[in-house]
Structure formats: C-alpha cells, structure tokens
N, C-alpha and C positions, 0 to 999 in steps of 0.2 A: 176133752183136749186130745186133741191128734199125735199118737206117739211116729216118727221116725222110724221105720221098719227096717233100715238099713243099720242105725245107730241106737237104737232101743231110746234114744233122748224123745221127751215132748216136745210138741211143737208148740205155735202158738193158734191160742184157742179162735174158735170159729163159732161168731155168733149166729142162735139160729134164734126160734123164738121161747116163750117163756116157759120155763120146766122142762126140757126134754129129758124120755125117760125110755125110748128105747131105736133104736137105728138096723136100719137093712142096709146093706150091701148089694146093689144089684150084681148078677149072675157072671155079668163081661168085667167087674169091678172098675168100673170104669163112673159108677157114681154111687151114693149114698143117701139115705130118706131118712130124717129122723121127725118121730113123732115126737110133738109138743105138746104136752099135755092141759096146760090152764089154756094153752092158744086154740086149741080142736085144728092145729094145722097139720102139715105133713112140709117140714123144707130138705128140696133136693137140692145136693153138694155133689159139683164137679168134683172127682177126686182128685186129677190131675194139676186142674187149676187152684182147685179149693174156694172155685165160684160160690158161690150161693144162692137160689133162684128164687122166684118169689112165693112164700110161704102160699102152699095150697090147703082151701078149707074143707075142710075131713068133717066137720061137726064137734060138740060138745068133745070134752074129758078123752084125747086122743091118747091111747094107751099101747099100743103096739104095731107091728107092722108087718105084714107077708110080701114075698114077691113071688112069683108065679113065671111061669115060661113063657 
C-alpha cells in the first residue's frame, strides 16, 4: 500500500500481480518495479501517475530486485 509522504496517511492500494514480495525504486524516483513472486513477473509503476504497465516475465519464483545505473 502506498503511504502519502507528505501526510504519513495510506493511500490506496495498487494492484500488481500475485505475491509481491519485494520493490525497487528507480534512481530519478520517477518509477517503481515490484517483483511478483507466484507471477515470475516484474510490474513497473509510474510513480507520479501511479500507472501500472504491463507485467514483464522475469521467469519462475521472482524474488527480488536490482537496479543498476
């Protein structure tokens, strides 16, 4: 769930796919990856918008997440 950083309140949640169990932060914070773990996806999130784009396949039992420069 996406807390409000300005207001420390939650927001409202943001469907990704099933299990997610860990999330990056790209580096300009300008979007978000979370791995899904039963999906073997990877969904990126506009942060701005709070888009959601479509689930990339990563493979089996997706568990974590790097980003790199």
């Amino acid at each position: 769930m996406p807390i409000d950083l300005a207001s420390g309140q939650p927001g409202q949640p943001i469907d990704v796919g099933t299990d997610p169990v860990a999330i990056a932060i790209a580096k300009d914070g300008r979007a978000a990856y979370v791995a899904n773990f039963q999906d073997g996806t990877v969904t990126p999130i506009t942060l701005l918008t709070r888009a959601v784009g479509a689930p990339i396949k990563v493979g089996p039992l997706a568990a974590g997440l790097a980003i790199g420069p």
